[in-house]
C-alpha positions in Angstrom: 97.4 107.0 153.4 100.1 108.6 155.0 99.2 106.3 158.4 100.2 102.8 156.3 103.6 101.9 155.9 104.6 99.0 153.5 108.2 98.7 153.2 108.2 95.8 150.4 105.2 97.0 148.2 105.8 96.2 144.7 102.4 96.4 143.3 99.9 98.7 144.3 96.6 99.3 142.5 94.2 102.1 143.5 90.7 103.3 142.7 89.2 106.8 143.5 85.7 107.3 143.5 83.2 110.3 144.7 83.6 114.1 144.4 87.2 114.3 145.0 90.7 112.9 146.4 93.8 115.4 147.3 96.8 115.1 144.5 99.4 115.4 147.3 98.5 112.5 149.9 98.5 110.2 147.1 101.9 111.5 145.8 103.4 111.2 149.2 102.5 107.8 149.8 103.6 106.6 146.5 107.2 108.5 147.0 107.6 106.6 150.0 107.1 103.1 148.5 110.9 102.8 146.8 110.3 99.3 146.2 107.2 99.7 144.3 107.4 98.3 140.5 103.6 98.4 139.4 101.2 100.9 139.5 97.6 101.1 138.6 95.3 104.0 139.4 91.6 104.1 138.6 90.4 107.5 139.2 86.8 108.5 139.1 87.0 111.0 141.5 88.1 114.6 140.8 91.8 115.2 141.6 92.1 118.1 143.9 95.0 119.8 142.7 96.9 121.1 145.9 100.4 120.5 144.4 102.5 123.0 142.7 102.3 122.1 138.6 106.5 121.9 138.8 106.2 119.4 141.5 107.5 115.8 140.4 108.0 113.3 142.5 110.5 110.2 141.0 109.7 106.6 141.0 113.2 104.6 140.0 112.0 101.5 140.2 108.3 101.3 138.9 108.2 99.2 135.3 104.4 99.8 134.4 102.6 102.3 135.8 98.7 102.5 134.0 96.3 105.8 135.0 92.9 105.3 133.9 90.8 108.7 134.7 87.3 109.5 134.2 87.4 113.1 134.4 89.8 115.2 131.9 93.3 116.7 132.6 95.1 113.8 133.5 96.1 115.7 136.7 98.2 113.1 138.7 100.9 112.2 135.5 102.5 114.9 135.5 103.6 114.7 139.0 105.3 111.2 138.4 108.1 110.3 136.9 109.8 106.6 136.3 112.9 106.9 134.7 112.5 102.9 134.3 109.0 102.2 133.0 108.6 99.8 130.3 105.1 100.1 129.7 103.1 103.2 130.6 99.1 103.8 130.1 97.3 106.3 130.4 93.6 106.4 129.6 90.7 108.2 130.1 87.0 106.5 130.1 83.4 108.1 129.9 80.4 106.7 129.6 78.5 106.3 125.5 76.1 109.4 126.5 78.9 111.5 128.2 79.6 115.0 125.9 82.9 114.1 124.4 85.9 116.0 125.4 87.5 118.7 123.4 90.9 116.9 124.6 90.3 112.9 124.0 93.8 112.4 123.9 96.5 114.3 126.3 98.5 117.0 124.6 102.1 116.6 124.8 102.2 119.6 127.2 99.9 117.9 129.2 101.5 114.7 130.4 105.0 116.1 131.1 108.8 115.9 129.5 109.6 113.4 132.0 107.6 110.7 130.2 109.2 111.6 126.6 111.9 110.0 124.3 114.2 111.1 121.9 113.1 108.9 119.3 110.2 106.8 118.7 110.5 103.4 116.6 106.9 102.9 116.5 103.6 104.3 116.7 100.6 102.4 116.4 96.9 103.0 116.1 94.2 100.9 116.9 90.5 100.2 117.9 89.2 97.4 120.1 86.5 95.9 121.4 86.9 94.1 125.1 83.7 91.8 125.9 80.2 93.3 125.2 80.1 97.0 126.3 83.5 98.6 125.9 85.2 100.1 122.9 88.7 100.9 123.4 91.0 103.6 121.0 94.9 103.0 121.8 97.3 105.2 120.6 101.0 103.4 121.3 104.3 104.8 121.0 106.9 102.5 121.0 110.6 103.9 122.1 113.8 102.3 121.9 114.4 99.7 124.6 111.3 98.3 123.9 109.3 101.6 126.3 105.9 102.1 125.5 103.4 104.7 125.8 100.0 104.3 125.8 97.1 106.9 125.0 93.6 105.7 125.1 90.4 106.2 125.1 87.6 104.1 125.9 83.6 104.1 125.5 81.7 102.2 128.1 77.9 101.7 127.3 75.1 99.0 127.6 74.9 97.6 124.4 74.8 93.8 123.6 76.8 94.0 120.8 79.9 96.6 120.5 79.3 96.7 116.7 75.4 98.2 117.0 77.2 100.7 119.7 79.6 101.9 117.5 77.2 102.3 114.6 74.7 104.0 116.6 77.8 106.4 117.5 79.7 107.1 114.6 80.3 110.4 115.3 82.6 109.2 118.2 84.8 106.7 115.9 85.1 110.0 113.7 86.4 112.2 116.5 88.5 110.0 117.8 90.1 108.4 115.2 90.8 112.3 113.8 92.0 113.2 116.9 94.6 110.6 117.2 95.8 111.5 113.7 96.5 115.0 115.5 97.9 113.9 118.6 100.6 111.8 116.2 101.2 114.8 113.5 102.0 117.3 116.7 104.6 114.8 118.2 107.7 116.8 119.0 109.5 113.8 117.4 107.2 113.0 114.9 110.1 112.9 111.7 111.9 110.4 114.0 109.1 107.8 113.6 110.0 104.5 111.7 107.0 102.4 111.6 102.9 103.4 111.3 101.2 100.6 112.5 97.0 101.1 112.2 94.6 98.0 113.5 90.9 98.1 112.9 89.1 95.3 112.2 85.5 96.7 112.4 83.8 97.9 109.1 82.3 101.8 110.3 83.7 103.5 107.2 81.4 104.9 104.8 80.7 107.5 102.2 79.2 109.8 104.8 83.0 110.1 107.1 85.3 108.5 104.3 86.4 111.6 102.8 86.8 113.5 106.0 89.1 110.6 107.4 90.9 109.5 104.4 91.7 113.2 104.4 93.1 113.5 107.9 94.7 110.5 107.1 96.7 111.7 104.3 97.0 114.9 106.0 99.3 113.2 108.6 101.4 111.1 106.0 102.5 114.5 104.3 104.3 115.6 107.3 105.7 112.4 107.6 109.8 111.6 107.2 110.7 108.3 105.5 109.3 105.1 106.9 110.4 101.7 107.4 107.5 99.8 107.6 103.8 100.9 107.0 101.4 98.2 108.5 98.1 98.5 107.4 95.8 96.0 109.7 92.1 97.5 109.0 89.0 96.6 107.7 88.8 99.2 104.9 91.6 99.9 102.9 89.5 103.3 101.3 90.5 105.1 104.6 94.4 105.1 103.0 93.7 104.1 99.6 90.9 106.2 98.5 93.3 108.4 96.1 93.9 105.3 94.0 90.0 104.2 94.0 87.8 104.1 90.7 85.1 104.3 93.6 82.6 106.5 93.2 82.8 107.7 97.1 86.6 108.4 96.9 86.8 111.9 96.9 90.7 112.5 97.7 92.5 113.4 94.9 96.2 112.2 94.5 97.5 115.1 94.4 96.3 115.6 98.8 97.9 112.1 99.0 102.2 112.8 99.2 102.9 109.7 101.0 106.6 110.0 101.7 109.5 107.3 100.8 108.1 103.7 102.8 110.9 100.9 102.6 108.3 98.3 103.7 104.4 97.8 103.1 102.8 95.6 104.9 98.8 95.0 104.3 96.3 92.1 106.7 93.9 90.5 104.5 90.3 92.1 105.3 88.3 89.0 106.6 85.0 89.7 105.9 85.6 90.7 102.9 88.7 89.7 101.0 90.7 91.7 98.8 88.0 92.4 95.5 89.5 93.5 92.3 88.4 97.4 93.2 90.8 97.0 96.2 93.4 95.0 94.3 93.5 98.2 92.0 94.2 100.7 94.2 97.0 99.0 96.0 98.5 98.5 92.6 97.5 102.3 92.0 99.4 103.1 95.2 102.3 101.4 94.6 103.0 102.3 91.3 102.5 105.9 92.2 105.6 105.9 95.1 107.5 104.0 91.6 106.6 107.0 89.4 107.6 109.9 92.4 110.9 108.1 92.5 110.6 106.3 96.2 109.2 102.4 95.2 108.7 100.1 97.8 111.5 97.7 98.5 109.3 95.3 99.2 105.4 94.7 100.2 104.3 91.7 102.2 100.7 90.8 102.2 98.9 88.5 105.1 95.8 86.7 103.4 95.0 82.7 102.9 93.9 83.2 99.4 95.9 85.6 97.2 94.4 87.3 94.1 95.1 85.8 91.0 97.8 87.8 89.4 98.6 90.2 91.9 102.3 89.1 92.3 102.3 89.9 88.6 101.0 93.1 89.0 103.0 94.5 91.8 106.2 93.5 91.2 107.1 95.6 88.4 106.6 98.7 90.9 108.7 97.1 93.7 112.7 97.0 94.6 113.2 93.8 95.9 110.1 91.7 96.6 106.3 90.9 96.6 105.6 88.1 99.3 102.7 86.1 100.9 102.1 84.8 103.9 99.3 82.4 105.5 99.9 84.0 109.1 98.0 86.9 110.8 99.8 89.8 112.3 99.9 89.9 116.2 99.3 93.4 117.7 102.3 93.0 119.7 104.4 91.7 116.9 107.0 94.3 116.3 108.8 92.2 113.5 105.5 91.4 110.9 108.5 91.0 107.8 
């Protein structure tokens, strides 16, 4: 690398594959490249680490830089700094069969101070499906300025259809979707977040990993501080609603489920199966319960084409200000769903 020389480079997108590359050559060339303003590294090769762990080299200009890995440790990202990203991503990918890792997500420790806030506005959880054989976990954290950081994961198989994949391998959706939950509750900032955001469209929730996850999910909303918003975008309400459930699989009592004070509630219809009386109760159940501990909603905002009969009715002794409906869906990159 070090035998190129591109003086005007802004974008430069690079992919490693085989047994291994050397950490350094690549660091090198990219410190030399001041102009550069997008990065994106594909690396499938083992890094050989032949850099002190202190070293950092400093990128002023780059605005997205995205490092997908195959093999864990994330061993390039620390070595990089860019004081003016506005979007970085880092992701690692494995194959359906691979043994998943014990570290799906990078600890904090791992990917360096240089690519923390002091604050975070948003953080957002979600699960995707691009085309026919890849799943893709994002965990986002949105910082002031409009910075994001990206965490993901992503399953790549050969399976027609990502639903049968993800069926077949449910274990994974349970690991991962735990694991997140960890990754967010062990932010060093985590009482600074404003806004939960989760997405998740696909229906793999059932009595066999519902209590486990509704668990870790309530687990991480009692260390929470006061939120603004709480978007909930998923296919199955249960996963944050069981403790309000008449359902016989909801096994998580209220008393697990502290939510703490939420200004704004935010919930997408569930298209493939609209909101039912048994789901219609618990939201009532949930927000009359923040009414009784003395933090009601100021408002809750629900995105559906046909609202229950009555709901309005039925909410809006429990809330401050309003209940509302809209027709509209919620975009992922949305960051004002009111």
């Amino acid at each position: 690398m070090n035998h190129f020389a591109f003086p005007n480079l802004t974008t430069f997108e690079f992919s490693a594959v085989g047994e291994e590359f050397p950490i350094s050559q690549l660091l090198n060339f990219l410190e030399a490249l001041s102009t550069l303003q997008t990065i994106r590294m594909k690396l499938g090769a083992e890094p050989l680490r032949d850099v002190p762990p202190e070293s950092v080299i400093f990128l002023p200009n780059v605005e997205i830089l995205s490092v997908t890995e195959r093999n864990p440790g994330y061993g390039i990202v620390p070595h990089i700094s860019c004081p003016s990203a506005r979007h970085m991503a880092l992701v690692r990918e494995q194959d359906v069969d691979d043994r998943m890792p014990e570290e799906i997500f990078p600890a904090w420790n791992t990917i360096g101070p240089q690519h923390m806030a002091n604050t975070i506005d948003e953080v957002a959880l979600g699960i995707t499906t691009t085309g026919d054989e890849f799943i893709s976990f994002s965990l986002s954290f949105l910082f002031p300025g409009s910075t994001t950081l990206e965490l993901g994961y992503g399953i790549i198989a050969e399976f027609e259809v990502c639903e049968e994949l993800m069926f077949s391998h449910r274990w994974k959706y349970d690991e991962v979707f735990d694991h997140a939950l960890e990754v967010i509750q062990t932010h060093p900032l985590l009482n600074s977040i404003k806004r939960l955001r989760i997405w998740d469209k696909h229906h793999f929730i059932d009595s066999r990993n519902l209590t486990s996850m509704a668990n870790g999910a309530a687990g991480l909303l009692r260390f929470m501080s006061p939120l603004e918003e709480l978007v909930l975008d998923i296919g199955d309400l249960q996963l944050f609603l069981s403790p309000f459930s008449d359902l016989p699989e909801s096994q998580v009592s209220m008393e697990q489920s502290t939510f703490p004070s939420i200004k704004g509630l935010i919930i997408a219809e569930q298209l493939k199966d609209p909101f039912d009386e048994e789901c219609v109760a618990a939201i009532v159940g949930f927000v009359r319960s923040q009414y009784m501990r003395g933090v009601p909603f100021e408002r809750v905002v629900f995105h559906t084409r046909s609202p229950p009969a009555g709901m309005a009715e039925r909410l809006e002794p429990w809330v401050g200000t309003s209940v509302h409906f809209s027709e509209g869906t919620i975009s992922r990159d949305d960051q004002d769903v009111m």
